[in-house]
C-alpha positions in Angstrom: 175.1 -151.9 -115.6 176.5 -149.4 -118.0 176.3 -151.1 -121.7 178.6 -150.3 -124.3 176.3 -151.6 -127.3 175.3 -148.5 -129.7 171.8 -146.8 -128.9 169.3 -148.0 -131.6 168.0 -146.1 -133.8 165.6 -143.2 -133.0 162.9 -144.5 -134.5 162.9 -148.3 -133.9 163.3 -147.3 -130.0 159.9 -145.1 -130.2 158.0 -148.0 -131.3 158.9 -150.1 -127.8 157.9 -147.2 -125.5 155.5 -148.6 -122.5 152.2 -147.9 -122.3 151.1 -147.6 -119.0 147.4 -147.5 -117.7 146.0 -145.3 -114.8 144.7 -147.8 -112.0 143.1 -145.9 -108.4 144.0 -148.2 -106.1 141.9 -146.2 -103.3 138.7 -146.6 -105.2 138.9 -150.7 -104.9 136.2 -152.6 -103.8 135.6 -156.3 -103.3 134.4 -157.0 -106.7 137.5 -154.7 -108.5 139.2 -156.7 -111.0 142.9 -156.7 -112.9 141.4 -154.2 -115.2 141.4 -151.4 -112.5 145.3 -151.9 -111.5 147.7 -149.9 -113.2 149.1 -152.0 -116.8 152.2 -151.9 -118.8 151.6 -152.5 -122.4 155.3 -153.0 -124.0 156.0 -155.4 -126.7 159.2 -156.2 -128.6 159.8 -158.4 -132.1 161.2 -161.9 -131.0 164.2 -161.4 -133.9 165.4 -158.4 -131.7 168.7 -157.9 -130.1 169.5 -158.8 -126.4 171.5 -155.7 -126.5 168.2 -153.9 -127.4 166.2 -155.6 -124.5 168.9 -154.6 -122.0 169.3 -150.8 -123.3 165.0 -150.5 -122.7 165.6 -152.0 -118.9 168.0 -149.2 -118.4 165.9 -146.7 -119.5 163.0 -147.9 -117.7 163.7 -148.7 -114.8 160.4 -149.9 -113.2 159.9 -151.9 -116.2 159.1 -155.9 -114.7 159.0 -157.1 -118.3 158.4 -157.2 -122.1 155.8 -158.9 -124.0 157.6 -160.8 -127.0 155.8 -161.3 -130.5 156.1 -162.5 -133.8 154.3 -160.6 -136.5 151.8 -159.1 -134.0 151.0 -162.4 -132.2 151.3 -163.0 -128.8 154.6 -165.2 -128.0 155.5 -165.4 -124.2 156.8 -163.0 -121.6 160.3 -162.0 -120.3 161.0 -160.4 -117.4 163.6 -158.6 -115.6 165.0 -160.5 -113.2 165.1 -164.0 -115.4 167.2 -161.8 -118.3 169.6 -160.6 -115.5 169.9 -163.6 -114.4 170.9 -165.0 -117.8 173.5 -162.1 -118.4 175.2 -162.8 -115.1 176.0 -166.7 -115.5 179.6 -167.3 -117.2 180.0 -165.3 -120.6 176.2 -164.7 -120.5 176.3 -161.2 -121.4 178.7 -162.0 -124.7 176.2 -164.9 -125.8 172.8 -163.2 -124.8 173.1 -159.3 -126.0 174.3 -160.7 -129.4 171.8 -163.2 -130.0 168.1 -163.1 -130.7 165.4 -162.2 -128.0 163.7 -165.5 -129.0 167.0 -167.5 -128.2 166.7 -165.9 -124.6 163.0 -167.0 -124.5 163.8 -170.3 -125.3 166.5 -171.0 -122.0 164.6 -167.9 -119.8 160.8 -169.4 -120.6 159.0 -170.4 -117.4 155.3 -171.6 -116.7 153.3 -168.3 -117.4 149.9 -166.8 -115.4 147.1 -165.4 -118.1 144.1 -163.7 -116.7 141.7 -162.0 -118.6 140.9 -158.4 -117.1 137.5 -159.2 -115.9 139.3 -161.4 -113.6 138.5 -160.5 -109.7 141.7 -158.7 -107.7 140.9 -161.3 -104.8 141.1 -164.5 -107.1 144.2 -163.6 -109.2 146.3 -162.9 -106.3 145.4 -166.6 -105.0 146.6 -168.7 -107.8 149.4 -166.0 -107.8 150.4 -166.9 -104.0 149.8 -170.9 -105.2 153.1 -170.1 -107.2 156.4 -171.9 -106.1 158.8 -169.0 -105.0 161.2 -168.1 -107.6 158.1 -167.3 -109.8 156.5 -165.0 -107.1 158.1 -161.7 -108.8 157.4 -162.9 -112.4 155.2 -160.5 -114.1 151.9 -161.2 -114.6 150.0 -161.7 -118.3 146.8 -159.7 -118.4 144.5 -159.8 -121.9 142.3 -157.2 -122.0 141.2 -158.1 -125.9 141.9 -160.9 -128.6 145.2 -159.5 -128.8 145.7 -156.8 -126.5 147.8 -158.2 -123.6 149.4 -156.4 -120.9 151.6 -156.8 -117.7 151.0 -156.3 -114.1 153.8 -156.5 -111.6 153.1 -158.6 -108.8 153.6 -156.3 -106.0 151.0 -154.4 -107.1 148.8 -156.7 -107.5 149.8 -158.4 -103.8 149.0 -154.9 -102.3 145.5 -154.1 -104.1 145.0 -158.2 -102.5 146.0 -156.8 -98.9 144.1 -153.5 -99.3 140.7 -155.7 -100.1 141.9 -158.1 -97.5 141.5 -155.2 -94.9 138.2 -154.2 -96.7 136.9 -157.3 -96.4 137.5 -158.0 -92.9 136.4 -154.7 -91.9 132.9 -155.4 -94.3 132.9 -158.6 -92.0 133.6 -157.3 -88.8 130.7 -154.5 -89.1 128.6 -156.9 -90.5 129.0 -159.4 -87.2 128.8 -156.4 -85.1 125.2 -155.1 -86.8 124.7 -158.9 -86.5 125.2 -158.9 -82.8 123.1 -155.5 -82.5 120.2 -157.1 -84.1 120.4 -160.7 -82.3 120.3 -158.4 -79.2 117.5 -156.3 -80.8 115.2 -159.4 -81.3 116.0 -161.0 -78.3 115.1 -157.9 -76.6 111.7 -157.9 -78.5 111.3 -161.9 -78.0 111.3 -160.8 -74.3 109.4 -157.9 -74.7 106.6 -160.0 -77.3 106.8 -162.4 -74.5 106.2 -160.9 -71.2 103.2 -159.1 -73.5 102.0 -162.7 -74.0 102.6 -163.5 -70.5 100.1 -160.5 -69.7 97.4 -162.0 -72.0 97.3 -165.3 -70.9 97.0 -163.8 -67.1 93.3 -162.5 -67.9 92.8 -164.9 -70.6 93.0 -167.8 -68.1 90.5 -165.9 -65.4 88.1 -165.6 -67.7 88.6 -169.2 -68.7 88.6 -170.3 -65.7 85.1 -168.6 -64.2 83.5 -169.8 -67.7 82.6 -172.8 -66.3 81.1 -171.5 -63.3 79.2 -168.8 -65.0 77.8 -171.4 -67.5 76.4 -173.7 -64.8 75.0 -170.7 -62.7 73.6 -169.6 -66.1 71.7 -173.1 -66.5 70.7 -173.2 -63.1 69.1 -170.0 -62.9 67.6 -170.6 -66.0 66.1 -174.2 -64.9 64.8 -172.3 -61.8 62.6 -169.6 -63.7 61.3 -172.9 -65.2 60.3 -174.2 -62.3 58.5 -170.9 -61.5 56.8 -170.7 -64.7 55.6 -175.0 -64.2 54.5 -173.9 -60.7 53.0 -170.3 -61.3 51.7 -170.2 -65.2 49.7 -167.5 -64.4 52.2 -164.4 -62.6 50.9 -161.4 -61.3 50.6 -158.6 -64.3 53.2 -157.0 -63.0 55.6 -159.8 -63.2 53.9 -160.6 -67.1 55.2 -157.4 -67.5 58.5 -157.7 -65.7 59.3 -160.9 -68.4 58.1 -159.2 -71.5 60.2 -156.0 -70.8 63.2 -157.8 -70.5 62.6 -160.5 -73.4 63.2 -163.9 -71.0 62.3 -165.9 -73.9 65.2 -164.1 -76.0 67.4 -164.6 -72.8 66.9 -168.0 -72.3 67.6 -168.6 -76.2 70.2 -165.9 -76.7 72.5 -167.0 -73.3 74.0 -170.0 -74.2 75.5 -169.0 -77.0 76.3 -165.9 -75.4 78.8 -168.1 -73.4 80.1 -169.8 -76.1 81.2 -166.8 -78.1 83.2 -166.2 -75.3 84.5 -169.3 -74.4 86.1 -169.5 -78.6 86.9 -166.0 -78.0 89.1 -167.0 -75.3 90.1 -170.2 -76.4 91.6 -168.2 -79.7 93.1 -165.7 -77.9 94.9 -168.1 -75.5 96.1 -169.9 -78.7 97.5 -166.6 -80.3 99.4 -165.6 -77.0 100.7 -169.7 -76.7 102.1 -169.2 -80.6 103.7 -165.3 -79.4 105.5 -167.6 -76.6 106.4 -170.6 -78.9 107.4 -168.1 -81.7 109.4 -165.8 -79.2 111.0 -168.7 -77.6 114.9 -168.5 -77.4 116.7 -171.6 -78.0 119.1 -173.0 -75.5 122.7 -174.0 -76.4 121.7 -177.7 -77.1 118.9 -178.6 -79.0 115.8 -180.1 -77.1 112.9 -182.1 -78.7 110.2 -180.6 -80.3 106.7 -181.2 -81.7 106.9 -179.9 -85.2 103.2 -180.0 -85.4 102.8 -177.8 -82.8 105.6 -175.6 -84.0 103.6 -175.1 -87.7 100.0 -174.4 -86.1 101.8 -171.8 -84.1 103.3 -170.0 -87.6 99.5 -170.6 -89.0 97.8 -168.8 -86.6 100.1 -166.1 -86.0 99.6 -165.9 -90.2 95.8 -166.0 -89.8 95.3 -163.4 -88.1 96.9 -160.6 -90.2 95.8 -161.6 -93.9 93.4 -159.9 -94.4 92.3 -161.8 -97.7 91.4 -165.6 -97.3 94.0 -168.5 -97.6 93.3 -171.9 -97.5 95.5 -174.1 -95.7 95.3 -177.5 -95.9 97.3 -179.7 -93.7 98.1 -183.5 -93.8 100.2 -183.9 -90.8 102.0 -188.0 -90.3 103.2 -189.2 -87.1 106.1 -187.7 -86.1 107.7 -188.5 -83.0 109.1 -185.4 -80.7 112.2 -184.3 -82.9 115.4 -182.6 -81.1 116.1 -179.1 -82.8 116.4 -175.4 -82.2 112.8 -174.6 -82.2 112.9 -171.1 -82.2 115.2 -171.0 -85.2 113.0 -173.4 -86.6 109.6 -171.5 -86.4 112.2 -168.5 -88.4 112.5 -171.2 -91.3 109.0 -172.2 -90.9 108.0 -168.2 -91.2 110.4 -167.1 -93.8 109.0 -169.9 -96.2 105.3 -169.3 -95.3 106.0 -165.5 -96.1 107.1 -166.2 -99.2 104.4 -168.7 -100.0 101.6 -166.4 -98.8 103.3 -163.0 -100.3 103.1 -165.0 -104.0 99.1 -166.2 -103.6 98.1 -162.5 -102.7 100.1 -161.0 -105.6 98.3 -163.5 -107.8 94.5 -162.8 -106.3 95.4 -158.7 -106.8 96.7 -160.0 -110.3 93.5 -162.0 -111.2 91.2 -159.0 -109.2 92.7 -156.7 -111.9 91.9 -158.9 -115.1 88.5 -159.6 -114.0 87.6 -155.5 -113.6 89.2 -154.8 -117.2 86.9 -154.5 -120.4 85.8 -157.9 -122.3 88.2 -158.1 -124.4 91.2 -157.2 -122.6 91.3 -159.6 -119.7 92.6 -163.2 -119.7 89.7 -165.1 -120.7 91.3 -168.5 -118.5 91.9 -166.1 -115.5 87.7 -164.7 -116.1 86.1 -168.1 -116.7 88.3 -169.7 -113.1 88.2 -168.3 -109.3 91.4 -168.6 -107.8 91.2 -170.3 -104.3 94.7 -169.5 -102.9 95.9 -172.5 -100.8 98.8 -173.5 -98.8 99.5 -177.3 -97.8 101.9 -178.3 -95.5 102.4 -182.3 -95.0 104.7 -183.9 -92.8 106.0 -187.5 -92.9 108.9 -189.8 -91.6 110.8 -190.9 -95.1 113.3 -193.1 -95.2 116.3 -192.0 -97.1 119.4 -194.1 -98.4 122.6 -191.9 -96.9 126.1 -194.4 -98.2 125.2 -197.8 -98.0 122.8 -197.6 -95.1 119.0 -196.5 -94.4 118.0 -193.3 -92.5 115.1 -191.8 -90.7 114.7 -188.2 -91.5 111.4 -185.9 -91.0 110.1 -184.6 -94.2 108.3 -180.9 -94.1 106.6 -179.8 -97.6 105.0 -176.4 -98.0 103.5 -176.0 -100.9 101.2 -172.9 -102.7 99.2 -173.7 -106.2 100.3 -169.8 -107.1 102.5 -169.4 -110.8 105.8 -171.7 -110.7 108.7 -169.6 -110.6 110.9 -168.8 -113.8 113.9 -170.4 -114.8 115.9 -167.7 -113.5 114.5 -167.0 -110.6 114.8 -170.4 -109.1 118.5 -169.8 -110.1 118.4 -166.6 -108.5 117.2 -168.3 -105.2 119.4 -171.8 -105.3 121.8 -169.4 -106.1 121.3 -166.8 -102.8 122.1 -170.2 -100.9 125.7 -169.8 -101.5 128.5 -169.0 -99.0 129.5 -166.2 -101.6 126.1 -164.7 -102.2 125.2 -164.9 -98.6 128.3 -162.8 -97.6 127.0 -160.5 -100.2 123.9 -160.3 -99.1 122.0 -162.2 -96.5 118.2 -163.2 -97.5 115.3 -164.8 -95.5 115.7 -167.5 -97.4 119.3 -167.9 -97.6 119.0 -167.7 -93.8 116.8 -170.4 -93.6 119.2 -172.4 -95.5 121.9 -172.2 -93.4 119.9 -173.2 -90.3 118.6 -175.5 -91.8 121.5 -177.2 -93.2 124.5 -176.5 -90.8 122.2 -175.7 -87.5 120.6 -179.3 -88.0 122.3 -181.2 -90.7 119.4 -181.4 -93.2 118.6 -180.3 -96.2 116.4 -177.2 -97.7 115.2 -178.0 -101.5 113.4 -175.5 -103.8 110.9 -177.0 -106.9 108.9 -175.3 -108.6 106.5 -176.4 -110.3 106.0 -178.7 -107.8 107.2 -182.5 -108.2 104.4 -184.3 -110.2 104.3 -187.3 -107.5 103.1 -184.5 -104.8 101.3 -182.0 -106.6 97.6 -182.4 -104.9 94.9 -181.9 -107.8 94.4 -177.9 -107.2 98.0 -177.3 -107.9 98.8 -176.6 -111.5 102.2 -175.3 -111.1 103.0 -173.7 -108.0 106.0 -173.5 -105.7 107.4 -176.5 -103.4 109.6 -176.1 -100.2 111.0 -179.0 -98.8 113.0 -179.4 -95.1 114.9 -182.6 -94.3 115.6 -183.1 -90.7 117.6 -186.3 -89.7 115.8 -188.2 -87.1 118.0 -191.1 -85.5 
């Protein structure tokens, strides 16, 4: 549309030149916000001159819109297509170019989008998409400052939202595909961890087996040379001789407990392959019932015998009755929290170590004067718990360390690592735990710290508590 208005002066048009900002779209990520898309920064006096608007559209042709204010404040937006539209209706263009830009505003003024420019690409473009349809093309207010605003045209933004669409299903595909690799990867080692636990129980249970016998051959023999000795108190010298070179009095004291060395020898090591089987166990598709108890002694030992340092765990099991779950995704919740627990209590007793080799003087004289006795207690119970207007039976599990309570923040940190957008982020042990716990088996996975005052036991001062809900109906 050719316009037969004057050109405005030189200078007034210099002032209303666009501003544009560099964006890259091929450096977006998932966290890119409106800030790194390319901005037009154009603004025009609401007393101007339609005439004046329609003269800057022509010269600029990719220009979506203008920014209207009144003595340097912000007033409202107006865009291409609405001013057009207004030109086109019945004597339109005689009424508009001649009036004030502000008259315009007042008939062309529609519900306006402001985002500041810290706003993520990903959520903009939703609210944007939430739009009803003639407002889809509307330019799109972004403030960068107090009052420094700036436009964004909406195809723009709806391709950056399509390129980070692609990214992000491609992040999610790869990250279900190292997903798969490493389910496969640990069932392979489950197998693997397995069949070696299948080849120590094989020995294990020959030597347990023949215990018995060798015990009762060992007290038989040994009742029989004292038979001998009741019958023939005085040997031959040579036979004197025979029994003090090979110490029978030592044998006789020494043999029994020769044999039960070995029978607790074998007896653990059966235990730690039975807990390499329970812990390698790969769940079915439906979930079967479990002893819980069973399940934690397992984690225990299997935790017993690699610390090297000593930690005390004291356990105050209830009656539970068989519970249907996932057990082997279970004894990963069970690990992930007893890692934690454990990894806290040793950085405290190297902690404590350290302050009680510096000078006098130097050291914590509370951490000096105490020993630290690290300690884990788990306690089980069946709690009743009010879900709607009804009772429930759920199984309560409570793992709790007497090491320092965590900080404010981190407890944040870790409720926070719970959520569905942190966990596609980044996946934790514990966030893991949290999900298998919650949407494997319905229940619930609580964090306190310090511990609850109603079950801190009296060596806990502050300490970390775990908590896992099951529902048991």
């Amino acid at each position: 549309m050719k316009l037969d208005h004057p050109a405005p002066d030189a200078n007034r048009l210099s002032r209303f030149t666009p501003v544009w900002t560099e964006g890259n779209s091929l450096a977006l990520q998932l966290d890119s916000t409106l800030q790194d898309l390319p901005l037009c920064q154009i603004a025009l006096d609401q007393d101007q001159r339609g005439w004046e608007l329609a003269q800057l559209f022509e010269q600029h042709p990719l220009l979506t819109g203008v920014i209207l204010v009144n003595q340097e404040h912000f007033v409202g937006v107006l865009s291409r297509r609405r001013f057009l539209e207004y030109l086109l209706r019945p004597h339109g263009a005689e009424f508009f170019l001649k009036e004030t830009l502000w008259v315009l505003y007042c008939y062309a003024r529609c519900d306006e989008l402001v985002f500041s420019g810290t706003t993520p690409i990903l959520t903009a473009a939703q609210r944007v998409l939430r739009r009803s349809l003639e407002l889809q093309t509307e330019p799109i207010i972004v403030k960068l400052t107090a009052n420094d605003y700036y436009l964004l045209d909406p195809q723009a933004l709806n391709i950056a939202y399509w390129q980070l669409r692609g990214i992000e299903t491609q992040v999610r595909y790869e990250r279900t595909q190292a997903e798969l690799i490493q389910s496969d990867k640990m069932a392979n080692l489950g197998r693997l961890v397995d069949g070696v636990a299948h080849e120590i129980l094989d020995p294990v249970s020959f030597i347990w087996g023949n215990l018995n016998h060798v015990s009762d051959y060992c007290r038989d023999l040994l009742d029989l040379l004292g038979s001998y000795e009741q019958v023939l108190p005085q040997p031959p010298a040579t036979l004197a001789q025979k029994r003090i070179d090979l110490e029978a009095d030592y044998i006789q004291q020494d043999l029994p407990q020769a044999i039960a060395s070995i029978r607790s020898g074998a007896e653990r090591l059966s235990k730690l392959a039975t807990s390499l089987q329970n812990f390698c166990h790969i769940d079915d598709v439906y979930p079967k019932s479990a002893d819980l108890h069973e399940l934690l002694d397992s984690i225990v030992l299997l935790f017993k015998s690699r610390l090297s340092s000593e930690i005390h765990f004291i356990k105050h099991y209830g009656h539970l009755p068989p519970v249907p779950c996932y057990a082997g995704q279970l004894n990963q919740v069970f690990m992930n929290v007893l890692s934690m627990a454990v990894d806290t209590l040793l950085m405290q007793a190297v902690s404590q170590e350290l302050e009680i080799g510096l000078p006098r003087g130097q050291a914590n004289n509370t951490a000096t004067e105490t020993t630290f006795e690290p300690t884990i207690t788990i306690s089980t119970e069946v709690r009743s718990l009010t879900v709607g207007n009804r009772e429930e039976r759920w199984i309560a599990i409570r793992i709790m360390d007497n090491g320092p309570a965590l900080s404010a923040e981190s407890l944040e940190q870790l409720c926070a690592s719970f959520t569905v957008k942190q966990r596609a982020l980044k996946e934790t042990s514990l966030g893991v735990s949290y999900q298998i716990v919650t949407a494997k088996h319905g229940g619930k996975f609580e964090i306190y710290s310090p511990c609850r005052p109603q079950t801190i036991h009296s060596l806990y001062a502050a300490g970390t508590e775990f908590e896992i809900l099951l529902p048991f109906t």
